[in-house]
C-alpha positions as CSV (number, residue, x, y, z in Angstrom):
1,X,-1.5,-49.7,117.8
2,X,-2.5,-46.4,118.7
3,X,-1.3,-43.3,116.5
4,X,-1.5,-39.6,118.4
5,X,-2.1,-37.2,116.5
6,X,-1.1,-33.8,117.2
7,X,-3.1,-31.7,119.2
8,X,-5.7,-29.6,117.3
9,X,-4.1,-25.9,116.6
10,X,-6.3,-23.5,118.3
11,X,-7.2,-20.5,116.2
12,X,-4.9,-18.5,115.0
13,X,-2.4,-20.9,115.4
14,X,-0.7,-23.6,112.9
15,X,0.6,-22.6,109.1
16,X,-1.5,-20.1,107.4
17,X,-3.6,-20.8,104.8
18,X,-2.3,-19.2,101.4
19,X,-3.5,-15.6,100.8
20,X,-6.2,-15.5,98.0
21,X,-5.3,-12.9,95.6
22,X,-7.2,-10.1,95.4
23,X,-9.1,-9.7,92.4
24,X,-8.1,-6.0,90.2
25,X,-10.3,-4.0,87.6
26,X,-8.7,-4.9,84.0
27,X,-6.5,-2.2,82.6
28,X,-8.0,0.0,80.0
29,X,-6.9,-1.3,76.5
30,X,-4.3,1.3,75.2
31,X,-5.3,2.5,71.9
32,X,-3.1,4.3,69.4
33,X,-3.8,7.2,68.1
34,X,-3.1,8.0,64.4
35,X,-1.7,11.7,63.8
36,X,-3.6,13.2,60.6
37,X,-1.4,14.2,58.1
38,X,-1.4,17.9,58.1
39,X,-3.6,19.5,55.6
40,X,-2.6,22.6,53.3
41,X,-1.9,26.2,55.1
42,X,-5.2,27.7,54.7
43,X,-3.9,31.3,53.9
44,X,-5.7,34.3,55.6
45,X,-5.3,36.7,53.3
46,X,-6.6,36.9,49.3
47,X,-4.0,36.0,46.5
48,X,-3.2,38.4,44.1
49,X,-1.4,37.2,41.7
50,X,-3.2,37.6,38.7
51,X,-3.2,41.2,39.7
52,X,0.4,41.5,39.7
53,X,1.0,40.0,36.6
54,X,-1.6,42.3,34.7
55,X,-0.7,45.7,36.3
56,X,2.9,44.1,35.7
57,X,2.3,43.8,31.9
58,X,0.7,47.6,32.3
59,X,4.0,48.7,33.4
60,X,5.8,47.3,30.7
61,X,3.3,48.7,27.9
62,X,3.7,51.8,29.7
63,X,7.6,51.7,29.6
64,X,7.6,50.5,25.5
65,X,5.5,53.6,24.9
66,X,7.8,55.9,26.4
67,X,10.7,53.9,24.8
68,X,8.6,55.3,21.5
69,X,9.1,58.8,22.7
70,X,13.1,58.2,21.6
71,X,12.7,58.7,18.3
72,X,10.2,61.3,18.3
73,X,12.5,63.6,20.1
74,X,14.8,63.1,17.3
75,X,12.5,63.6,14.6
76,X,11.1,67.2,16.5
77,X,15.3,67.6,16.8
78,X,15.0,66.8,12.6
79,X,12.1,69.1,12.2
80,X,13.1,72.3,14.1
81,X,15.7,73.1,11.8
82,X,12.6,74.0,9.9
83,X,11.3,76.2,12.4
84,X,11.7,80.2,12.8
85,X,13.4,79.3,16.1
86,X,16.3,77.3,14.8
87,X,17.4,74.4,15.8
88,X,17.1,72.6,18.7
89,X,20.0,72.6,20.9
90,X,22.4,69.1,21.5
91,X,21.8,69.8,25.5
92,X,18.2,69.5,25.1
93,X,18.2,66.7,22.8
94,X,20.6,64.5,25.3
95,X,18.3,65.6,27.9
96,X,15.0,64.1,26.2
97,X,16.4,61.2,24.9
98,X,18.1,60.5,28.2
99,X,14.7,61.4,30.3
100,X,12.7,58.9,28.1
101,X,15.5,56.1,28.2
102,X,15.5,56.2,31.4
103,X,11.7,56.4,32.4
104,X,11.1,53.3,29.6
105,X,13.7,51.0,31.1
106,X,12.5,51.9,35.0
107,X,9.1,50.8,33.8
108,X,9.9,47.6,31.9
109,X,12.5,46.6,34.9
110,X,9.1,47.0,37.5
111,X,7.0,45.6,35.4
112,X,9.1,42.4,34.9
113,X,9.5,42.1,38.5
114,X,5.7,42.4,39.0
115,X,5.4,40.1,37.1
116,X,7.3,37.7,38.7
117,X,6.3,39.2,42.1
118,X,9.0,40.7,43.7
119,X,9.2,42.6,46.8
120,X,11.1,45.1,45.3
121,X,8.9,45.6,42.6
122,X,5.9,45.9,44.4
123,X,7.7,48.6,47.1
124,X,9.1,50.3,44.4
125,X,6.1,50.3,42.5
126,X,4.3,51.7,45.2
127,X,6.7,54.6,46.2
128,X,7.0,55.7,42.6
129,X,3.6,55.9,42.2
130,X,2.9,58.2,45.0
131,X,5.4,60.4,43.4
132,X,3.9,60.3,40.0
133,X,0.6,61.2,41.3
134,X,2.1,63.9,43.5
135,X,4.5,65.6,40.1
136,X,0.9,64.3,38.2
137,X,-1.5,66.3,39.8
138,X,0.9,69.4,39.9
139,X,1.6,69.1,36.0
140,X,-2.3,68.8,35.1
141,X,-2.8,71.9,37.4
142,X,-0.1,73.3,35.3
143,X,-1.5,72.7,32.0
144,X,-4.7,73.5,32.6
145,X,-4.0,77.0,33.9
146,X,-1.2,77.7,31.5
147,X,-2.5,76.0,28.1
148,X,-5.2,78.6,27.0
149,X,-2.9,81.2,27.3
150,X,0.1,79.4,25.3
151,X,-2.6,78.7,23.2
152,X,-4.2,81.9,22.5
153,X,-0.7,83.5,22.1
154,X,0.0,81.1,19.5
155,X,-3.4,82.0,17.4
156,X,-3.3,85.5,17.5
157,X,0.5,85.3,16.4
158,X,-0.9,82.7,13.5
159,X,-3.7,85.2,12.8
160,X,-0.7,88.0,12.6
161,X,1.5,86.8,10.4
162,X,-1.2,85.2,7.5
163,X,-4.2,87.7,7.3
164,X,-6.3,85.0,4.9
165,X,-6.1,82.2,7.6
166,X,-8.8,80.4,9.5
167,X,-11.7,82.5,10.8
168,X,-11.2,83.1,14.6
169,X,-14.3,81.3,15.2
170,X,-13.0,78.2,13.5
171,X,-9.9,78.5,15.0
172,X,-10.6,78.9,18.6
173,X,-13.5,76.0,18.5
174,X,-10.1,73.7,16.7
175,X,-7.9,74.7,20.0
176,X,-10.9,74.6,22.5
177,X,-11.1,70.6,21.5
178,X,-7.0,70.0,21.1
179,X,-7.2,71.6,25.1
180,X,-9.8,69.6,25.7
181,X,-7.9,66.4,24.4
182,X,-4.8,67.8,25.6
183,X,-6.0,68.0,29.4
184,X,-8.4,64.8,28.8
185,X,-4.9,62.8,28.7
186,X,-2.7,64.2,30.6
187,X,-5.2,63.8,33.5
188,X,-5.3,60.2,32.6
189,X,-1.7,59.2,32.4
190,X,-0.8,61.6,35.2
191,X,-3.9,61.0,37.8
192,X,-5.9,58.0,37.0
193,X,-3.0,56.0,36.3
194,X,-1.1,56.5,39.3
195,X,-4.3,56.5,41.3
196,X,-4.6,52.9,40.1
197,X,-1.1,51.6,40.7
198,X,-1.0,53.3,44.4
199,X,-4.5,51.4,45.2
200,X,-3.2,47.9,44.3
201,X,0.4,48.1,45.0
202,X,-0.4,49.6,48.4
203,X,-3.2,46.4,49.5
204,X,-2.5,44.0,52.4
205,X,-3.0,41.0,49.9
206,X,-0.8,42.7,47.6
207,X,1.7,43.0,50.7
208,X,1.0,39.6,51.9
209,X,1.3,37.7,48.2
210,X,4.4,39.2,47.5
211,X,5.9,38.2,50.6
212,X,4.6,34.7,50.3
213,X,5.8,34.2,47.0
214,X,9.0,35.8,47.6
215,X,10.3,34.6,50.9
216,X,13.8,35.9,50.6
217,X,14.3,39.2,52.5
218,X,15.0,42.1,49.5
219,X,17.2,45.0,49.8
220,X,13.5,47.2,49.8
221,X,12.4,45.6,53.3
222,X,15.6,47.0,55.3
223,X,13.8,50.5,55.5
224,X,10.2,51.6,56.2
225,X,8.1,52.1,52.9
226,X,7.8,56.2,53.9
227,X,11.7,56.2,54.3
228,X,12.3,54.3,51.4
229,X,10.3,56.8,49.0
230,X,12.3,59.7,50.1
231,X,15.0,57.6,49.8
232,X,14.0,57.1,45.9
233,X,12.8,60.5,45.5
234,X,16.3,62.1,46.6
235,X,17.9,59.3,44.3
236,X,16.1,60.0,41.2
237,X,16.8,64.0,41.4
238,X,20.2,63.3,42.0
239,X,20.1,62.1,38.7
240,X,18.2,64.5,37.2
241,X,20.3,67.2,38.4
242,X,23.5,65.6,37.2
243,X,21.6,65.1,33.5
244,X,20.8,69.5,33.8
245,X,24.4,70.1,34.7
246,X,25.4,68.0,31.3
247,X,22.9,69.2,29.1
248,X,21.4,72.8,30.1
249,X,23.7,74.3,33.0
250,X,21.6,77.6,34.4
251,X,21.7,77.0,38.1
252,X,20.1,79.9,40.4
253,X,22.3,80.8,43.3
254,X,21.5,83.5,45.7
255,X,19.8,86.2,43.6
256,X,21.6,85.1,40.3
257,X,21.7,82.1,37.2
258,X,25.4,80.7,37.3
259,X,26.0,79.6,33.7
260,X,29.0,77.3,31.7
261,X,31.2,75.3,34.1
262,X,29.9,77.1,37.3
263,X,26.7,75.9,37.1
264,X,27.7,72.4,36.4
265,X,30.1,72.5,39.1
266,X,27.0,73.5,41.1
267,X,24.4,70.7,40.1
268,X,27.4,67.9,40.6
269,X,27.9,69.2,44.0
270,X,23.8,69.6,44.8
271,X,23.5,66.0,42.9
272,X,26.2,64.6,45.0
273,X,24.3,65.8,47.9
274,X,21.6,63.9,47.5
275,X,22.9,60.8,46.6
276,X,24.6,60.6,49.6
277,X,21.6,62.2,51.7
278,X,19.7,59.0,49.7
279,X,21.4,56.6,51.3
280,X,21.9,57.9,54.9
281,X,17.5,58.1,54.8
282,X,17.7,54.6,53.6
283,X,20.2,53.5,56.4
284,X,18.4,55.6,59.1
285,X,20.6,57.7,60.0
286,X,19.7,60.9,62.3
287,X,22.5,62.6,61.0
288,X,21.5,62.6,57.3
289,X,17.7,63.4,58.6
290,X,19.7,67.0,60.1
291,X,21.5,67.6,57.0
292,X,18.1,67.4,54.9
293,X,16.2,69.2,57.0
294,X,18.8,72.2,56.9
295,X,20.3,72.0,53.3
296,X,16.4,71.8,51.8
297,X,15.4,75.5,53.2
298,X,18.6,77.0,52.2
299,X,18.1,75.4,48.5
300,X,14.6,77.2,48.8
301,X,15.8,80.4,49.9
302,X,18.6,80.6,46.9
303,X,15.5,79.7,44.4
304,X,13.2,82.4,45.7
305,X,16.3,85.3,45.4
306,X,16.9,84.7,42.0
307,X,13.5,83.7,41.0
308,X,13.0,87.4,42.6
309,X,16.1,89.2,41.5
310,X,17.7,87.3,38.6
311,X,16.6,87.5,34.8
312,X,16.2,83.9,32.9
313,X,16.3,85.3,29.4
314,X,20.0,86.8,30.4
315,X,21.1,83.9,31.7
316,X,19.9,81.5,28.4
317,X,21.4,84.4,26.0
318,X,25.3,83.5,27.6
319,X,24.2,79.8,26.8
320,X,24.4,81.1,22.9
321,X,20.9,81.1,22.3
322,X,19.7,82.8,19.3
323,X,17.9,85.9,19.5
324,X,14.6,84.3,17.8
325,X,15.1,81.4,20.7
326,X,15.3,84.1,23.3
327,X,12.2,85.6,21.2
328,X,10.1,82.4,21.6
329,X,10.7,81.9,25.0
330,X,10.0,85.5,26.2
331,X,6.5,84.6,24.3
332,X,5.5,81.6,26.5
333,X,3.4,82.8,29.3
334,X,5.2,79.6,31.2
335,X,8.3,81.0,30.7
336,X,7.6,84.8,30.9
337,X,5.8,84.1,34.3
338,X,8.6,81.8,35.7
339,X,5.6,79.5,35.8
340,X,8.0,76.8,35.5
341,X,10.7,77.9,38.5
342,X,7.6,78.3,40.9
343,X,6.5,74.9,40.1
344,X,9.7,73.4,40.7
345,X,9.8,76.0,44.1
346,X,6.3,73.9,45.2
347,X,8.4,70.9,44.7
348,X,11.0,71.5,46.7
349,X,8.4,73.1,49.6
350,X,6.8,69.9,49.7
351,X,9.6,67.5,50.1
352,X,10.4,70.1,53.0
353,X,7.2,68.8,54.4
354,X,7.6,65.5,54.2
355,X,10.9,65.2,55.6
356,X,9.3,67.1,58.8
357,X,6.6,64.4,58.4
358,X,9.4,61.5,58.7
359,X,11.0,63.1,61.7
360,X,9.3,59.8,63.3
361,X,11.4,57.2,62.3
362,X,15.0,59.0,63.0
363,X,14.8,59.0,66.4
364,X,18.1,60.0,68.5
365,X,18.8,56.8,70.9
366,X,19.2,57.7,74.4
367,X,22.7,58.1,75.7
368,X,23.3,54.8,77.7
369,X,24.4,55.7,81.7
370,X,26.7,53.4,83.0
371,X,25.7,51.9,86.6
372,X,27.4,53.3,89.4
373,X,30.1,50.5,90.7
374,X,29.8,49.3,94.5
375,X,31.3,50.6,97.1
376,X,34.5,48.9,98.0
377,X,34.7,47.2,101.7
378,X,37.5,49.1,103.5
């Protein structure tokens, strides 16, 4: 028996064979990667904190040796009752006492905050120490000139009252090294010191470890550091003319000394002043910039007409001086000269200056123009 088998599919024809898979290049092997852990901040600039702690303890020696000065005042107080002159007044003891107090304690708070590096101690530091260097250099001027002829005075008036002292020669070679001394240490304290504090305090890495060590924003970083020292400067002879008011009131107005309550009423008004000029500088504020700039010429102008006019010996003889005071102080060449009143005119000329220097940072903000509003469609 015959089987037929289907006819033989031509090409092309019948099921198709099963597709053979293409054959793909294996897929990379994913490896994961392992982030390093990050290393310590490499810092960028040098720390300085050794330096802060040293100049810190400085500060702080500095401020426990003027601290000393307390009782020395009251034991020159003790001994002038001794003296030709009398003794010395209650206005000018509060005012020493007071002065050193207050310059001991500023020191010892800087120092500690060096110490534990502060911002505010290290911008305070700074500003400060510009202004000692500036008062510094003016002082050492000031005793350099003045000294030999305070000193001299005082010799010939030795040599006049006790005809079997020292031989001139003696004498004079005895003053020429107490001048020497004299100017030797002042220039130290008053130039080289400062000159050190302003070269640290005012370093980037100074800057840069302060702010690293003390993140928190301080009351001393609202206001640029130029700002801020006017700011300090204004504040601190606020106080000081509210402590001559108190203690010794002789305040020159306009070609004449104001004495007793009128010249007290004076310095509280002028220290009032610049308190409040203090802290508009501090805020930035144009308007206490404007108020500086013309209040400070006409304080100069009063100074120079009764520097010009006015007699000081007058003016200390209604304060109840004595007549051998008055004598003493008509003897001082720094007295006699106003040497003294010019000074503090210097003083006042160059805080003019650099409040005209500042000018920078109080700019008046453009008045603001509102954009014209479309026209409306009709």
């Amino acid at each position: 028996m015959e089987t037929e088998l289907p006819p033989d599919p031509g090409p092309g024809l019948g099921i198709a064979s099963a597709p053979v898979p293409q054959q793909t290049a294996p897929a990379p092997a994913v490896v994961p990667v392992i982030a390093a852990p990050p290393g310590p901040e490499v810092p960028t600039y040098r720390d300085r904190g050794t330096g802060l702690v040293v100049f810190g303890v400085f500060q702080i020696i500095l401020g426990l040796l003027a601290a000393l000065m307390v009782p020395l005042v009251a034991l020159g107080a003790f001994m002038s009752r001794l003296g030709p002159g009398g003794s010395m007044r209650p206005g000018q003891f509060l005012s020493g006492v007071a002065s050193y107090a207050f310059i001991a304690a500023a020191l010892v708070a800087l120092g500690i905050g060096s110490v534990q590096m502060k911002r505010w101690a290290r911008a305070l530091s700074l500003v400060i120490s510009w202004y000692w260097l500036i008062i510094g250099v003016l002082m050492t001027v000031l005793l350099t000139a003045m000294l030999p002829v305070t000193m001299r005075s005082a010799l010939a008036q030795v040599q006049q009252n006790s005809p079997a002292g020292p031989s001139p020669q003696l004498s004079t070679g005895v003053m020429a090294v107490i001048l020497t001394l004299i100017i030797i240490f002042a220039a130290f304290f008053l130039i080289a010191v400062p000159i050190a504090f302003v070269v640290f305090y005012g370093r980037r890495d100074v800057a840069e470890t302060v702010r690293h060590r003390d993140p928190i924003e301080r009351w001393t970083d609202r206001t640029p550091l130029p700002v801020l020292g006017a700011s300090v400067v204004l504040a601190l002879g606020s106080l000081y003319l509210l402590l001559v008011g108190l203690t010794n009131p002789v305040f020159p107005f306009f070609g004449k000394y104001l004495t007793g309550v009128a010249a007290s009423a004076c310095f509280l008004v002028t220290a009032a002043l610049d308190t409040y000029l203090a802290v508009a500088l501090f805020r930035l504020q144009s308007s206490g910039w404007w108020i500086a700039a013309v209040t400070v010429p006409v304080r100069l102008l009063s100074m120079i007409l009764t520097y010009a006019r006015a007699d000081m010996m007058q003016a200390y003889s209604k304060m109840g001086m004595s007549d051998a005071q008055l004598k003493m102080l008509s003897s001082n060449p720094m007295f006699r000269g106003h040497v003294l009143l010019w000074w503090s005119l210097i003083s006042m000329v160059l805080l003019f200056a650099y409040l005209l220097w500042l000018k920078r940072y109080f700019k008046t903000p453009a008045p603001s123009h509102a954009a014209p509003l479309p026209a409306q469609a009709g």
